[in-house]
C-alpha positions in Angstrom: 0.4 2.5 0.1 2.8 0.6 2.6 0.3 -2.3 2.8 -0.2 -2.4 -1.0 3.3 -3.1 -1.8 3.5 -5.6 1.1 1.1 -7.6 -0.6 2.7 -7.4 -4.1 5.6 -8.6 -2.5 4.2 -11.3 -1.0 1.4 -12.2 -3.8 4.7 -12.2 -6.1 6.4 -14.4 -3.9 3.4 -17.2 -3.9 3.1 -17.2 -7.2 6.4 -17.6 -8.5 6.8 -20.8 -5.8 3.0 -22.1 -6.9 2.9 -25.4 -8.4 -0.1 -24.4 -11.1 1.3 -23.2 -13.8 -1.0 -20.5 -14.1 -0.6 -19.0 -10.7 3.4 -18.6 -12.5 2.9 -16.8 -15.5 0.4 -14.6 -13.2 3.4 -13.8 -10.9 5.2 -13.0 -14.2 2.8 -10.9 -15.9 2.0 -9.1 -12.7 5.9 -8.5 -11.6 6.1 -7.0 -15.5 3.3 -4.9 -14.7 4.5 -3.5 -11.3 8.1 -3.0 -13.0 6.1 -1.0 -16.1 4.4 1.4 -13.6 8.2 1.9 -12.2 9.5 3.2 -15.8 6.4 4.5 -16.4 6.6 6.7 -13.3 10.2 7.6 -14.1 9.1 8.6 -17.5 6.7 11.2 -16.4 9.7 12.6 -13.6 11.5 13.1 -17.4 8.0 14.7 -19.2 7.1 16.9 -16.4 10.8 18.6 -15.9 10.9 17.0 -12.4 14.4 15.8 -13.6 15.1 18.7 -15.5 15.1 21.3 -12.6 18.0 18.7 -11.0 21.4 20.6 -11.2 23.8 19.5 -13.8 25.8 17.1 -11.9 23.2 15.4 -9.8 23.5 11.8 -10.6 19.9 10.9 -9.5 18.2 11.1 -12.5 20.4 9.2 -14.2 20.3 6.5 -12.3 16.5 6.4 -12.1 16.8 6.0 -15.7 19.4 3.8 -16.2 16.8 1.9 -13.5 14.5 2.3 -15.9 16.1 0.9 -18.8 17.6 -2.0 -17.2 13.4 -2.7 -15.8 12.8 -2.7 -19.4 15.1 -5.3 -20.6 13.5 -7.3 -17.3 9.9 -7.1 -18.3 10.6 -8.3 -21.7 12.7 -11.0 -20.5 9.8 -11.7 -18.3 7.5 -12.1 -21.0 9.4 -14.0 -23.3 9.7 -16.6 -20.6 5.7 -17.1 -20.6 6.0 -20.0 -23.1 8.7 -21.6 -20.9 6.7 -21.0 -17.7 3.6 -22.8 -19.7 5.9 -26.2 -20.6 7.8 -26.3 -17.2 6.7 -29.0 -15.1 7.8 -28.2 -11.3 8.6 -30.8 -8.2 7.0 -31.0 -4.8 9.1 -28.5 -2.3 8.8 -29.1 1.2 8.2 -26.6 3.9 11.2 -26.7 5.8 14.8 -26.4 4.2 17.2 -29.4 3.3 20.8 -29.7 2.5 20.0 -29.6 -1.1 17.1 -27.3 -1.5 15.7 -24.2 0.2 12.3 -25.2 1.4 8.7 -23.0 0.8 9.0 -21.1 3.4 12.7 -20.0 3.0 11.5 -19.1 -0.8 8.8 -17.2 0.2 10.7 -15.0 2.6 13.3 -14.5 0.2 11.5 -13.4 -3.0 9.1 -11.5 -0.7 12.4 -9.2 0.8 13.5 -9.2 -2.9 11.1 -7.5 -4.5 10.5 -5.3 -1.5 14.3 -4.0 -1.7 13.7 -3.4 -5.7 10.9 -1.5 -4.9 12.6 0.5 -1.7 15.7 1.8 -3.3 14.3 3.2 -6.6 11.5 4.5 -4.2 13.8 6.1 -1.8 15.7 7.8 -4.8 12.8 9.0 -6.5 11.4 10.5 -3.0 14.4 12.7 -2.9 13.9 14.0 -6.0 9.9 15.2 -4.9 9.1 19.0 -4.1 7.3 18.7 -0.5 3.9 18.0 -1.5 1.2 14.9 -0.2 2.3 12.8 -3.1 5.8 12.9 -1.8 4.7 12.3 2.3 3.0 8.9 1.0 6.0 7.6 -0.9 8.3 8.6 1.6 5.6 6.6 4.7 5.8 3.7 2.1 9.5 3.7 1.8 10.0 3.8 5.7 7.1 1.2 5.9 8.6 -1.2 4.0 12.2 -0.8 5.2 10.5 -1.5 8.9 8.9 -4.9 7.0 12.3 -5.6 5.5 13.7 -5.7 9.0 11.1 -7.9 10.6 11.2 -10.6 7.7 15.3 -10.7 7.4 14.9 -12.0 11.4 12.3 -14.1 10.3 14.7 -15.5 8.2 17.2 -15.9 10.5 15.3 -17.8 12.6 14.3 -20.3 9.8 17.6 -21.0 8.6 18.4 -21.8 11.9 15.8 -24.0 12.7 16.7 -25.7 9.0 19.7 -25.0 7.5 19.5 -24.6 3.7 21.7 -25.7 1.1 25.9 -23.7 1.8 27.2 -21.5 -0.4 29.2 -23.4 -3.6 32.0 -20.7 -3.2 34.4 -18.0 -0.9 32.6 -15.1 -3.7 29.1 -16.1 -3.1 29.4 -16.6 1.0 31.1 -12.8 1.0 28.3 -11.6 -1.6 25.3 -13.3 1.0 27.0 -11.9 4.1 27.3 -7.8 1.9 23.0 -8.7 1.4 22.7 -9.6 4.6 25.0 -7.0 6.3 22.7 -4.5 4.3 19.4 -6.1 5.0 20.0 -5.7 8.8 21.4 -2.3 8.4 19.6 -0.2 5.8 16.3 0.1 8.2 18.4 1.0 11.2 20.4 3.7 9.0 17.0 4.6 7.6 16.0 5.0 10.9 18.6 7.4 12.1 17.7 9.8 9.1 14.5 9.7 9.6 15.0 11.3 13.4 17.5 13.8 11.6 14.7 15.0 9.5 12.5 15.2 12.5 10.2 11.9 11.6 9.2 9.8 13.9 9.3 5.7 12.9 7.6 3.1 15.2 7.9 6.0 18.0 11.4 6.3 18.1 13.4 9.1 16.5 16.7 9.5 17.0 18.6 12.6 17.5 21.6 12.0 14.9 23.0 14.6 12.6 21.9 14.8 9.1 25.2 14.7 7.1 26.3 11.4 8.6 22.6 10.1 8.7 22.4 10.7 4.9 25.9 9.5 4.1 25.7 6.1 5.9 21.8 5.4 4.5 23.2 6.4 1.0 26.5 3.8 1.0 24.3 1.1 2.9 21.9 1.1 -0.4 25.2 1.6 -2.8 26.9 -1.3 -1.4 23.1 -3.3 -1.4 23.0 -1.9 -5.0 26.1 -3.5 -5.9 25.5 -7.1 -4.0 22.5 -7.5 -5.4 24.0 -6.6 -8.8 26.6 -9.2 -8.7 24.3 -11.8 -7.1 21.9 -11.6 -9.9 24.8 -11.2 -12.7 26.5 -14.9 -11.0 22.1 -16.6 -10.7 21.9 -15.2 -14.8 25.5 -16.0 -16.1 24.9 -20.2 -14.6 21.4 -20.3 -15.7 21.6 -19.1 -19.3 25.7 -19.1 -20.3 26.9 -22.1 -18.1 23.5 -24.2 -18.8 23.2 -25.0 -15.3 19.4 -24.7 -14.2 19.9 -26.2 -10.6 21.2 -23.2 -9.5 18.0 -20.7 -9.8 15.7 -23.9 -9.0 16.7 -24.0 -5.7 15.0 -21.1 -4.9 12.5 -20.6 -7.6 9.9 -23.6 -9.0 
């Protein structure tokens, strides 16, 4: 399952950077399709009583939902933006970064850690929410598998930024929101880690002997405080885009 999502990721990534027109409105059409098996699979937690046999004031559920709703509103917004997709004509990107533009491979790595975190942290919630069983041992071996991935590519980024420095961040609130991504990025597998080895599961051969409580508590605010950066980084990419008018902004990472 691990590898399956690895590829969606990255298939998602290509497409949405392709120059063919075609390949685009593939990348949309499948990202709406991976987002509808999301509410889909959320729906059925709802139909089967899998949420119903949460206590009262468990806020998981409603969260997954509210997840579910907001996936909603994405995949129609996804769709509606076919015809745009179809008229849009796209420039050449380079492979490396410039001082005005992230190159391809910059825009690959990103969109592929993107959708990788949006599928981890519904993943990891719903996982919790699973009565031991098989079904829950794959998603929880996919959720570690791609927080390892996540790990690997946010160094892989590192090192390409370094070797060409993209374009800097227009403001004080946008450099603090990229450091709270990155600070999460680097930290979320190696919390992940340590809970892992609390709940006796070995990752990549290491499992570390940490206590539970504190394992749990430090995984869970790492993916509140991604939540919430990634929240206000998409609210500030939407709000210039469609309120200010100002289509630069997205461009530079997306053709």
């Amino acid at each position: 399952m691990t590898f399956f999502y690895l590829a969606l990721a990255l298939g998602l990534a290509v497409g949405l950077n392709h120059p063919a027109r075609l390949w685009r409105m593939g990348a949309q059409l499948s990202g709406a399709a991976a987002l509808f098996m999301m509410v889909f699979s959320i729906w059925l937690a709802n139909a089967d009583g899998t949420f119903a046999a949460r206590a009262a004031d468990d806020l998981r559920p409603v969260l997954l939902n509210a997840m579910a709703v907001i996936a909603v509103f994405v995949i129609l917004l996804l769709l509606a933006l076919l015809p745009v997709q179809w008229r849009r004509q796209v420039e050449t990107v380079p492979d490396w970064n410039r001082r005005q533009s992230w190159g391809t491979i910059a825009r690959l790595l990103h969109w592929t850690s993107a959708v990788l975190m949006l599928i981890a942290l519904p993943m990891g919630m719903f996982v919790t929410l699973l009565s031991p069983s098989p079904e829950r041992a794959s998603f929880l071996a996919a959720h570690i598998g791609i927080g390892v991935a996540l790990f690997f590519l946010l160094l892989l980024r590192w090192l390409a930024q370094g070797a060409s420095p993209g374009p800097a961040s227009p403001s004080a609130a946008s450099r603090l929101n990229k450091l709270a991504l990155y600070l999460a990025l680097a930290t979320l597998p190696v919390s992940g880690l340590a809970l892992a080895g609390a709940t006796g599961v070995s990752v990549l051969g290491l499992q570390p002997a940490v206590p539970l409580p504190p394992a749990r508590a430090l995984h869970i605010g790492l993916s509140v405080l991604f939540a919430i950066a990634f929240a206000a980084h998409a609210g500030a990419v939407l709000w210039h885009h469609f309120a200010l008018r100002d289509r630069q902004l997205i461009r530079r990472m997306l053709r």
